[in-house]
Every structure is written in C-alpha cells, then in structure tokens.
C-alpha atoms as an extended CHARMM CRD file, in Angstrom:
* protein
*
       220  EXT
         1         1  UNK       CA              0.0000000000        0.0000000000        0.0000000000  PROA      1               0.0000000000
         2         2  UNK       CA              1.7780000000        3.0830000000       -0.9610000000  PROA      2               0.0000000000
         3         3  UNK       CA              2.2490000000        5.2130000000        2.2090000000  PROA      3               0.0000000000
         4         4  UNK       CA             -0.3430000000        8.5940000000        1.7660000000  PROA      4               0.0000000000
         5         5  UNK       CA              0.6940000000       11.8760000000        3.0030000000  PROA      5               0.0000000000
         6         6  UNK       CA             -1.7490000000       14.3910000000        4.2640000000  PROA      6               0.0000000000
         7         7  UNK       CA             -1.3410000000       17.9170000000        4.1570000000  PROA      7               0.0000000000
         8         8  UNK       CA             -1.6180000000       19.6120000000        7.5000000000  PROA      8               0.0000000000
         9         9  UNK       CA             -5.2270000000       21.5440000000        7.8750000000  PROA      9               0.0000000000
        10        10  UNK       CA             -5.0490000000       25.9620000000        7.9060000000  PROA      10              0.0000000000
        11        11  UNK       CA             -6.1490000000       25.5720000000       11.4590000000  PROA      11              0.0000000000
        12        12  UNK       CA             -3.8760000000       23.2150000000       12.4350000000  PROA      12              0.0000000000
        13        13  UNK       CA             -0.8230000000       24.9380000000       10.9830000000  PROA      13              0.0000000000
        14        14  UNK       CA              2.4590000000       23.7710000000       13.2800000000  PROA      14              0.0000000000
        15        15  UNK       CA              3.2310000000       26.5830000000       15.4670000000  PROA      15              0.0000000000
        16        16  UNK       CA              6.4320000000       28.1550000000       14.3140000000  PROA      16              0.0000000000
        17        17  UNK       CA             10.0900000000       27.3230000000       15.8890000000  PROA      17              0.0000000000
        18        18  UNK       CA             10.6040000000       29.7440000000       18.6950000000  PROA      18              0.0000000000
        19        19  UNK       CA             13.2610000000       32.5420000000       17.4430000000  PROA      19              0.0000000000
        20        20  UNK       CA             16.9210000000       32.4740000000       18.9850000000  PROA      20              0.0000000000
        21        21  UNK       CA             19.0300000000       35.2100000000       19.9810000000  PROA      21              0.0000000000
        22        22  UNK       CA             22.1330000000       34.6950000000       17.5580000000  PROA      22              0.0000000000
        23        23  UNK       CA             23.7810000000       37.2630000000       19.3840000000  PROA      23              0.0000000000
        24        24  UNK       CA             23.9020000000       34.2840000000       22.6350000000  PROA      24              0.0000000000
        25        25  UNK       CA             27.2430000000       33.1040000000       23.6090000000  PROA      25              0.0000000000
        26        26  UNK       CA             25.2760000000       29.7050000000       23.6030000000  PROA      26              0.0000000000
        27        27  UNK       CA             23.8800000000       29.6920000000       20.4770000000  PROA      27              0.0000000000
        28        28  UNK       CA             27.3370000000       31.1770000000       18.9130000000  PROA      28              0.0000000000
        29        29  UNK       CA             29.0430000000       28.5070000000       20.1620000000  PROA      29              0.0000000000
        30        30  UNK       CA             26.5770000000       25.6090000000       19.3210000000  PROA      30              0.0000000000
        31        31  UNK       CA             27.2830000000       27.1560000000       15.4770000000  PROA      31              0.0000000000
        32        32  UNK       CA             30.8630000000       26.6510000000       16.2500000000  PROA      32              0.0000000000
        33        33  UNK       CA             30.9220000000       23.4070000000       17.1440000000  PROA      33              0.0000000000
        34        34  UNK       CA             28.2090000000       22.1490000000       14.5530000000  PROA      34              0.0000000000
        35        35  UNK       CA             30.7960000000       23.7180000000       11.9940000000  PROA      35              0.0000000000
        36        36  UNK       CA             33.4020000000       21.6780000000       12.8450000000  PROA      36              0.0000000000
        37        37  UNK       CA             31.7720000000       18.2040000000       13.1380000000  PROA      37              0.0000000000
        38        38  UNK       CA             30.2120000000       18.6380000000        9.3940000000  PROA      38              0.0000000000
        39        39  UNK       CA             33.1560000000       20.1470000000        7.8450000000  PROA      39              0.0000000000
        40        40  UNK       CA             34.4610000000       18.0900000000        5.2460000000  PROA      40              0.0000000000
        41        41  UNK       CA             37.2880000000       15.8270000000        6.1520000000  PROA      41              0.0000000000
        42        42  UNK       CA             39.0240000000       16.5600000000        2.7530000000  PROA      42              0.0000000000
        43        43  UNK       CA             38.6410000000       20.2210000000        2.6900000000  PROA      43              0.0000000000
        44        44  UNK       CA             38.6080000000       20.7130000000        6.5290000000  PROA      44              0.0000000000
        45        45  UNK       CA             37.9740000000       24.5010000000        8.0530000000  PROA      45              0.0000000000
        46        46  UNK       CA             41.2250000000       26.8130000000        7.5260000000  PROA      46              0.0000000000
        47        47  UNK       CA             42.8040000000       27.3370000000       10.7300000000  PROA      47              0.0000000000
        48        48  UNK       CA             42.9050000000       30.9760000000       10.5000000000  PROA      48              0.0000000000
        49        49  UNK       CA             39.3430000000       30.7580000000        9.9860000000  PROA      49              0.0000000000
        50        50  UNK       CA             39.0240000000       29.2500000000       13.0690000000  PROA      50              0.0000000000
        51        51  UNK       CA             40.9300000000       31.6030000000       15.0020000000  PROA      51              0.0000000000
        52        52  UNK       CA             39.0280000000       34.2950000000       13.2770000000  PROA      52              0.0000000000
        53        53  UNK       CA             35.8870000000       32.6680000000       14.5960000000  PROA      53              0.0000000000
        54        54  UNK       CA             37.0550000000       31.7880000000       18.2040000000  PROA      54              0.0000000000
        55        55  UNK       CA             37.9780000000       35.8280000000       18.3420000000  PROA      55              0.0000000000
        56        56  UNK       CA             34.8840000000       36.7330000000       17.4510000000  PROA      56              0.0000000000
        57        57  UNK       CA             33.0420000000       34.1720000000       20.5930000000  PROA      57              0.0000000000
        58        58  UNK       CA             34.8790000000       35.7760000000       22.7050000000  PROA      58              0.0000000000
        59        59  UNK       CA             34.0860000000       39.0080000000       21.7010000000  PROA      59              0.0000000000
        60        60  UNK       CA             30.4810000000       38.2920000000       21.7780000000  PROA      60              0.0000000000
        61        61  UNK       CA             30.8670000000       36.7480000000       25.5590000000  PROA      61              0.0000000000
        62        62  UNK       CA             32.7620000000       40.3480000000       26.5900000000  PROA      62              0.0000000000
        63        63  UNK       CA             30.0150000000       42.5030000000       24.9590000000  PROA      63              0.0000000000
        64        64  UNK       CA             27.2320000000       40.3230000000       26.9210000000  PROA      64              0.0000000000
        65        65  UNK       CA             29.3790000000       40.1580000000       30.7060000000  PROA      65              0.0000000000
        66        66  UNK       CA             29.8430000000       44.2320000000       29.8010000000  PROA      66              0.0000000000
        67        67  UNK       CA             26.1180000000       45.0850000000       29.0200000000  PROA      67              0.0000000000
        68        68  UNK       CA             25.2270000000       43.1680000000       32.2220000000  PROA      68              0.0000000000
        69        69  UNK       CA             27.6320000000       45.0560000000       34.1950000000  PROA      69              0.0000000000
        70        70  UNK       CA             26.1110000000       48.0830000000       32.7850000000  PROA      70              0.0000000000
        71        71  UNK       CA             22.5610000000       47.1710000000       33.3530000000  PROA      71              0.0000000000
        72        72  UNK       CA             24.0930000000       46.8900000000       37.1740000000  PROA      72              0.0000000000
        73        73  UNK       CA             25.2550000000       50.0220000000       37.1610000000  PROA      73              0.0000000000
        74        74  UNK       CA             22.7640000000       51.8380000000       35.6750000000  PROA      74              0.0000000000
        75        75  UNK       CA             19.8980000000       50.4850000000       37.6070000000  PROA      75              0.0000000000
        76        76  UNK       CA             22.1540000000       51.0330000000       40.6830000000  PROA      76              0.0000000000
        77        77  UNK       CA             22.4230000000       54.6530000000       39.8880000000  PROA      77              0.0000000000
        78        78  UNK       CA             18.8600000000       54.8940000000       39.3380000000  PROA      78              0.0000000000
        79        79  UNK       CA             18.1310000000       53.6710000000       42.3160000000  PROA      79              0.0000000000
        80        80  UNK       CA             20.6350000000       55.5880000000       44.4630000000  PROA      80              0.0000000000
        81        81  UNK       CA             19.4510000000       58.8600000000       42.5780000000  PROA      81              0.0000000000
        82        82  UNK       CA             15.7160000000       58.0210000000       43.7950000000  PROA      82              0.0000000000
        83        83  UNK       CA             16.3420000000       57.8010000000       47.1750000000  PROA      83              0.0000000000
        84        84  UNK       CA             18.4990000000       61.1480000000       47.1310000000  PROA      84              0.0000000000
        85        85  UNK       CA             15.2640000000       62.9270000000       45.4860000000  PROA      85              0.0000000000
        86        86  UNK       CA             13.1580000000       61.2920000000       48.2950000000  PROA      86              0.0000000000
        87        87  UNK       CA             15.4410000000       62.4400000000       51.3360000000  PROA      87              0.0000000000
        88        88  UNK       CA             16.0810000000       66.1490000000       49.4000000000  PROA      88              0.0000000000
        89        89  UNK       CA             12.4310000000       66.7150000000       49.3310000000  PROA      89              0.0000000000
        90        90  UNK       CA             11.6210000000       65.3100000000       53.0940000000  PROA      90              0.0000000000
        91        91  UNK       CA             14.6170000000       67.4470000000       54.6770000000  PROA      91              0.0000000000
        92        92  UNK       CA             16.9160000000       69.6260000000       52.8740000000  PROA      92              0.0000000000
        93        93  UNK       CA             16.1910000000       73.0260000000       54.4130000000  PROA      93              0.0000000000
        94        94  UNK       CA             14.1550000000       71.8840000000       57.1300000000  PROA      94              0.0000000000
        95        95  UNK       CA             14.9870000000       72.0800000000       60.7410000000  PROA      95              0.0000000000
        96        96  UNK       CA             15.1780000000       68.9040000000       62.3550000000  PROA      96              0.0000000000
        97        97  UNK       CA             16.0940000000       67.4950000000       66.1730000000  PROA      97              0.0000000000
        98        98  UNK       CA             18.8170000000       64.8220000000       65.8850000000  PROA      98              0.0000000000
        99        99  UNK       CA             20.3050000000       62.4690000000       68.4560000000  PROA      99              0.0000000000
       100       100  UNK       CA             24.1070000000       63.4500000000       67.9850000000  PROA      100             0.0000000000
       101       101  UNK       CA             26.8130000000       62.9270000000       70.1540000000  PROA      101             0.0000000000
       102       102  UNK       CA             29.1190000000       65.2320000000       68.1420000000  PROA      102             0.0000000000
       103       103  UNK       CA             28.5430000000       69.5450000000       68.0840000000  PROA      103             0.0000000000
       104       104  UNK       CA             30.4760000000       72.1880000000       64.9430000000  PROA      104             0.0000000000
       105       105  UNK       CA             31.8680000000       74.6190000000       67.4860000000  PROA      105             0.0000000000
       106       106  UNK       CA             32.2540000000       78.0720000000       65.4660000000  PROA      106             0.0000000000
       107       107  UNK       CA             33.4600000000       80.1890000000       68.3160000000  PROA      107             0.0000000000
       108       108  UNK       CA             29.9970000000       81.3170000000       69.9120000000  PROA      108             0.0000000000
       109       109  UNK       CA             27.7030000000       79.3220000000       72.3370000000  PROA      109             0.0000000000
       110       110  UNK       CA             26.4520000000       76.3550000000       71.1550000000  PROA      110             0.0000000000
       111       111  UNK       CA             23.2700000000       74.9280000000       72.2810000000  PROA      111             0.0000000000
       112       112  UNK       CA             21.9640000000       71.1750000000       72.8960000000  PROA      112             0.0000000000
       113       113  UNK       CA             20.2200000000       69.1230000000       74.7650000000  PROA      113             0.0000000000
       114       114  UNK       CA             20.0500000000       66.1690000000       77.0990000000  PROA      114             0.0000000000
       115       115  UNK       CA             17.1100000000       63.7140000000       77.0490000000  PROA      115             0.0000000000
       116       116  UNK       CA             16.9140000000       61.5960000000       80.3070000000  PROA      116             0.0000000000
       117       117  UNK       CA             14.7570000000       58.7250000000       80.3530000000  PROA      117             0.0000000000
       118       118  UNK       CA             13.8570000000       58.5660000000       83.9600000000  PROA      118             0.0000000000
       119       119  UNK       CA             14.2330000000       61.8550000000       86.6620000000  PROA      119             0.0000000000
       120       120  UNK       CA             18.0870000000       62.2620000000       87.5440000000  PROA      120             0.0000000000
       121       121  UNK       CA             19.5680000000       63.1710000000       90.7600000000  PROA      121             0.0000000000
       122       122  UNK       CA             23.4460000000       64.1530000000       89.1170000000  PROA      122             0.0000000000
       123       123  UNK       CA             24.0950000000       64.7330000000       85.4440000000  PROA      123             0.0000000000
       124       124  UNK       CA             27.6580000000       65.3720000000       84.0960000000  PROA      124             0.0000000000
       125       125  UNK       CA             27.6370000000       66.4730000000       80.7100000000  PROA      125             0.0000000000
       126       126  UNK       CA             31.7650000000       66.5550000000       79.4110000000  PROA      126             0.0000000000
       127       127  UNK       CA             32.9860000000       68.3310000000       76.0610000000  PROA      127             0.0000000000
       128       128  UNK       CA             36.0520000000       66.4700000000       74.4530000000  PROA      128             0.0000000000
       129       129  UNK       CA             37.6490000000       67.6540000000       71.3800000000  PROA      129             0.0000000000
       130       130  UNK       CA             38.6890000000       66.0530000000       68.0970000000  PROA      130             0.0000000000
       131       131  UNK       CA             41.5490000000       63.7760000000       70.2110000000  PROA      131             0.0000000000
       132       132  UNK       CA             39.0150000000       62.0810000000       72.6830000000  PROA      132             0.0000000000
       133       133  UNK       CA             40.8480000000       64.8330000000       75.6760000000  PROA      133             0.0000000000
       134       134  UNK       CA             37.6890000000       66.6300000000       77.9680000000  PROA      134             0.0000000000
       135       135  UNK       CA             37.8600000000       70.4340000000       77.9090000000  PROA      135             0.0000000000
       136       136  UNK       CA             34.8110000000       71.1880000000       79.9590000000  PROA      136             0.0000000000
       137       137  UNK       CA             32.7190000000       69.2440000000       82.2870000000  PROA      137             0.0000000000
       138       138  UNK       CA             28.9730000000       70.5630000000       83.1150000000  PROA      138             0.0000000000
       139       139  UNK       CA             27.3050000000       69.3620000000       86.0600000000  PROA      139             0.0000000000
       140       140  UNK       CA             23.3760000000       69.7870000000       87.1290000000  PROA      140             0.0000000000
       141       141  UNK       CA             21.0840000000       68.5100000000       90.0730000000  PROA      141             0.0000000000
       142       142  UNK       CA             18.0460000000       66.9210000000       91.0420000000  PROA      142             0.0000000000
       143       143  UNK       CA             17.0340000000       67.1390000000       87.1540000000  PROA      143             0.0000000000
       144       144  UNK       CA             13.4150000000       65.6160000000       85.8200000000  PROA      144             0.0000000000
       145       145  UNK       CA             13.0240000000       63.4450000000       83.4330000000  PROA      145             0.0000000000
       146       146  UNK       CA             12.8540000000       64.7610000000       79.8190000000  PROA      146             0.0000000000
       147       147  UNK       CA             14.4930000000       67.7940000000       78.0600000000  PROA      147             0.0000000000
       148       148  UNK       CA             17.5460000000       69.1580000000       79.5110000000  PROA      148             0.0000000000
       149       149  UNK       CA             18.4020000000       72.5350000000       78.1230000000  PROA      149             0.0000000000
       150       150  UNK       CA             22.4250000000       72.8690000000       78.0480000000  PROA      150             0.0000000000
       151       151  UNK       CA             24.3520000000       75.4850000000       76.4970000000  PROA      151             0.0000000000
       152       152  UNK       CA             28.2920000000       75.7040000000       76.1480000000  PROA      152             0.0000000000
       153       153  UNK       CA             29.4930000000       79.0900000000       75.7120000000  PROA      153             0.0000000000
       154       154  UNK       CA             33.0060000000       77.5860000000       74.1240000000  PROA      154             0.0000000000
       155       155  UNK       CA             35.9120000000       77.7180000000       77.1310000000  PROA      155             0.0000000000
       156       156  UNK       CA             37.4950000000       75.0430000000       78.5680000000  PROA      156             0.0000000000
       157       157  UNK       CA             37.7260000000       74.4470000000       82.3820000000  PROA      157             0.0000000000
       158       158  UNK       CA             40.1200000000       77.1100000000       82.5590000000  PROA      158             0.0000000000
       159       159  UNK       CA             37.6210000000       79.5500000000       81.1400000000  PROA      159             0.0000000000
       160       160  UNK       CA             39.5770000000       79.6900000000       77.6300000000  PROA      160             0.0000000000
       161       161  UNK       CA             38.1450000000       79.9120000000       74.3850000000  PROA      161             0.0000000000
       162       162  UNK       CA             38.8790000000       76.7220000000       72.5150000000  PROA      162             0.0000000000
       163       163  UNK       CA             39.2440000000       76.9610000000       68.9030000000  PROA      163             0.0000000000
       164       164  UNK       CA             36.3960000000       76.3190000000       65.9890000000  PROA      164             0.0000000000
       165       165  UNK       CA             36.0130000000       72.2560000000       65.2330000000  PROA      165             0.0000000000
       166       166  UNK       CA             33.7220000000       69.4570000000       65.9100000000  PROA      166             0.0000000000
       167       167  UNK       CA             33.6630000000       68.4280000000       69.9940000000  PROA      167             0.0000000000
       168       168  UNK       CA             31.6760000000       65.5260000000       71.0210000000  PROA      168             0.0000000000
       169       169  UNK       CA             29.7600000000       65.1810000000       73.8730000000  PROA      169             0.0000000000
       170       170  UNK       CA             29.7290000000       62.3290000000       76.7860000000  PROA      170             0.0000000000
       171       171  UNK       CA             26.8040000000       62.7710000000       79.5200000000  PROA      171             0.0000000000
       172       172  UNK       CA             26.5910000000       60.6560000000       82.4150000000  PROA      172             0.0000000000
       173       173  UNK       CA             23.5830000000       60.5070000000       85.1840000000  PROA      173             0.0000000000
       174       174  UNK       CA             22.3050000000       59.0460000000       87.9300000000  PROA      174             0.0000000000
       175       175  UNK       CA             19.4020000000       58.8550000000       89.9160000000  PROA      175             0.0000000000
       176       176  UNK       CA             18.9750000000       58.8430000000       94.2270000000  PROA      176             0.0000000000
       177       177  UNK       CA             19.7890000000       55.3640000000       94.3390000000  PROA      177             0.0000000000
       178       178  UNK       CA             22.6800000000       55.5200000000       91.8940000000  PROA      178             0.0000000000
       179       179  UNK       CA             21.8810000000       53.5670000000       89.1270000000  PROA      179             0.0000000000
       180       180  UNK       CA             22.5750000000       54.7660000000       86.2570000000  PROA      180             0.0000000000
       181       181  UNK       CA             19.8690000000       57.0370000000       84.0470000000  PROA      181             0.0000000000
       182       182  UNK       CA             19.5980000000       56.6590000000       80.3700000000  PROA      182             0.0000000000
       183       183  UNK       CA             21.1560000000       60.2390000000       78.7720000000  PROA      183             0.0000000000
       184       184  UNK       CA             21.0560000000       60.5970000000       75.0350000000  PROA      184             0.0000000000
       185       185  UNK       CA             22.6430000000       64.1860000000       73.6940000000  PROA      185             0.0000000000
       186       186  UNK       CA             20.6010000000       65.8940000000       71.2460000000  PROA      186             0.0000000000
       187       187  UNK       CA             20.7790000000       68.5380000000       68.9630000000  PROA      187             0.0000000000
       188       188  UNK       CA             18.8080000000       70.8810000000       66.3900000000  PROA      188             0.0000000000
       189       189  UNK       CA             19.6150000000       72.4210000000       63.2210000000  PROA      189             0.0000000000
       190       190  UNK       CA             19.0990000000       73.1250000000       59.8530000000  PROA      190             0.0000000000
       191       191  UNK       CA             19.5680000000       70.5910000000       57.2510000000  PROA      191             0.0000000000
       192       192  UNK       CA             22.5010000000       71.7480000000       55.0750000000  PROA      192             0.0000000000
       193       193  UNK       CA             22.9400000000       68.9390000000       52.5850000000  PROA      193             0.0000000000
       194       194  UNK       CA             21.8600000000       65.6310000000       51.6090000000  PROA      194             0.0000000000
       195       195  UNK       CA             24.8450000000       62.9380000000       50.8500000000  PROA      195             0.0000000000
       196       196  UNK       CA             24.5200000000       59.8220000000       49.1930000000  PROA      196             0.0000000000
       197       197  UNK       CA             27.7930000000       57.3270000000       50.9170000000  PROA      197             0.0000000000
       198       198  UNK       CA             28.2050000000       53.3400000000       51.2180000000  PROA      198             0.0000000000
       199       199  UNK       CA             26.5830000000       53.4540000000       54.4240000000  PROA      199             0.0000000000
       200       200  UNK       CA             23.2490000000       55.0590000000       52.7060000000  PROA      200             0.0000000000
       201       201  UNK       CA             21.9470000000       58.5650000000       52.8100000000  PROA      201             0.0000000000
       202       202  UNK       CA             23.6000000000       61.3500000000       55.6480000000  PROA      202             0.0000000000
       203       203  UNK       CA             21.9540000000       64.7280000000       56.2330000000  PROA      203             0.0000000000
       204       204  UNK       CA             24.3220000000       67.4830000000       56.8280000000  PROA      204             0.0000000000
       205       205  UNK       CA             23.3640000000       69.5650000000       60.2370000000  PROA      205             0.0000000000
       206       206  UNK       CA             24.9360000000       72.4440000000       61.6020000000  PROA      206             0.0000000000
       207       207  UNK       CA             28.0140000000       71.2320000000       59.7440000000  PROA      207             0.0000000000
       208       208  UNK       CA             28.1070000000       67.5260000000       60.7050000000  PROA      208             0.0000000000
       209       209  UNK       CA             26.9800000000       64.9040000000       58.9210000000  PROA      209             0.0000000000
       210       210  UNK       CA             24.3240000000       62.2960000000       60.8310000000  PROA      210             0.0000000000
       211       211  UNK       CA             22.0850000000       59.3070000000       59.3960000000  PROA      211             0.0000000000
       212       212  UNK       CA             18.7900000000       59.3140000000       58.7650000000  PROA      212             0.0000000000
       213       213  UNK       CA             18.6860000000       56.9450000000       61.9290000000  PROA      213             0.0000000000
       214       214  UNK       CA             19.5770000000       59.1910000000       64.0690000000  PROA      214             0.0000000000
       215       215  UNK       CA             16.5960000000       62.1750000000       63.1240000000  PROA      215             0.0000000000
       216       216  UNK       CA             13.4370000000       62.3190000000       65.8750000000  PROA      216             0.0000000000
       217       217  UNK       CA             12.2570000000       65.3150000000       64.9640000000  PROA      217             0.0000000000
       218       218  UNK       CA             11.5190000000       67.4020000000       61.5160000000  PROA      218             0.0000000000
       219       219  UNK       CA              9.8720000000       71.1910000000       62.3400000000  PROA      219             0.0000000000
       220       220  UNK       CA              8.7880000000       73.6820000000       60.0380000000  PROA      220             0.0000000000
C-alpha cells in the first residue's frame, strides 16, 4: 500500500520554531561546534578561519558580561538617585532634632540638649575635642526626666576659648539610688545637605553629617 501523506489543515498549521538570539554566547558557540563536526574531512575549516571565529566568541561573551555590568550600574544609579530625590524633598532646608553625640563649634555658644529617660539626681555632661581629651565638664542637680536645656558658651575648664572644630559630647547621670539614668545628647539644626555614601543617605546639620537613623524630629 503506498504510504499517503496528508497535508496539514489551515487551522492546524504547526506553530512556528521559537526565534533564537544569535547574538547568545550559547547559540554562537553551538554554530561553532556544529561547523566543525560537518566540515568536510578533505577540505577541513582553515585554521585561520578558526581563530578568526574563536575571536569573534569571545568578543560576543565580553560585549554580553559588559552590558550586564552596565545594566548593574545603571539600575544602581537609578536607584541611588531616587532615594536622594526622596530624602532632598523630606529634609533639605528643614529644621530637624537629631540624636548626635558630636557639636560644629564656630566660636559662639552652642546649644543642645540632654534627654533623660527617667528623673536624675546628678548629670555630668563633658565636652572632648577632636583627640578624645575633655575640655569642659557641666554638672546639674536633682534634674526631671525629659528635656535638659544645656548650652556651652566655648571655654574650657580654665575659662579659655577653645578653637572652631567638631567636639563631642559624653553625659553621664544618675538617679537617688545611683543607678545609672539613660542620657542621650541631642541637637537641632538646619539641614545643610543631603549625601549619598556606602553606608546610605547622611543629612548634613549644623556642619556635621548624621544618618537618617539618628533624626526624631523634623519642624517647620
């Protein structure tokens, strides 16, 4: 019986083979390889073409690990700009109460505060400069639990003006019993700038920089 072959039916028309991106390493290579194991064993591939053709693979495989490392960048970038915007928008300009440990000295008083968690029967409040050495130790009684009000008009403990620079600030306290009362230095300012760094986005206040962490407070 000869063997009958039927056409296939218009609505059963075999769906079409699914395209290939001949610009894939994987699919270069494949071509390479088919290449060699049909070339004819009497007039076999010329070497040079072969070297001409290995060149170009690994061309292709740079340009592909290069566009994904630009894709990382870019979409890194993107990303890093975006949150910039955001924290530019929320706080550049505004006035905002920070927990901060660290004060710009400028040569006039500088104000702060002290929050205590629980009512304090001795607070010491020290000033050290840049090289961890105390110029100025502040002292205050029988002191209730909240916002402290402190304000350091700049001399050392020999009544000398100390010069301009960032001081940072160390406050210890106590309560009747003499366990020891939570004290967390705090500060208010003006945000300055907004910096994007490895460690995520820093607002600039009063001339020192501070994370985003660290804000309680944004006024008007």
């Amino acid at each position: 019986m000869p063997l009958e072959v039927t056409a296939p039916s218009l609505g059963a028309q075999a769906a079409p083979p699914p395209q290939q991106d001949l610009g894939s390493k994987d699919v270069f290579l494949k071509m390479l390889v088919a290449q060699m194991q049909y070339q004819d064993p009497l007039n076999p591939t010329d070497s040079a073409q072969m070297s001409s053709d290995l060149a170009q693979f690994n061309m292709v495989e740079q340009q592909i690990d290069t566009n994904k490392y630009l894709e990382q960048i870019a979409s890194s970038q993107t990303g890093s700009a975006a949150n910039l915007d955001m924290a530019s928008a929320g706080y550049l300009g505004h006035t905002v109460m920070i927990n901060q440990s660290e004060i710009q000295y400028e040569g006039t008083s500088t104000d702060f505060s002290i929050t205590l968690d629980n009512n304090a029967q001795d607070v010491f409040v020290t000033i050290s400069d840049s090289t961890g050495s105390p110029v100025r130790t502040m002292s205050f009684s029988a002191t209730s639990a909240g916002e402290l009000p402190v304000t350091w008009d700049g001399r050392d403990a020999d009544g000398i003006k100390v010069n301009s620079g960032v001081y940072s600030i160390n406050v210890q306290a106590v309560d009747v019993t003499g366990q020891t009362v939570r004290a967390t230095p705090q500060s208010s300012g003006v945000v300055d700038a907004v910096r994007m760094t490895s460690n995520g986005i820093e607002l600039v206040v009063n001339g020192v920089p501070t994370s985003l962490n660290n804000i309680t407070e944004v006024r008007l």
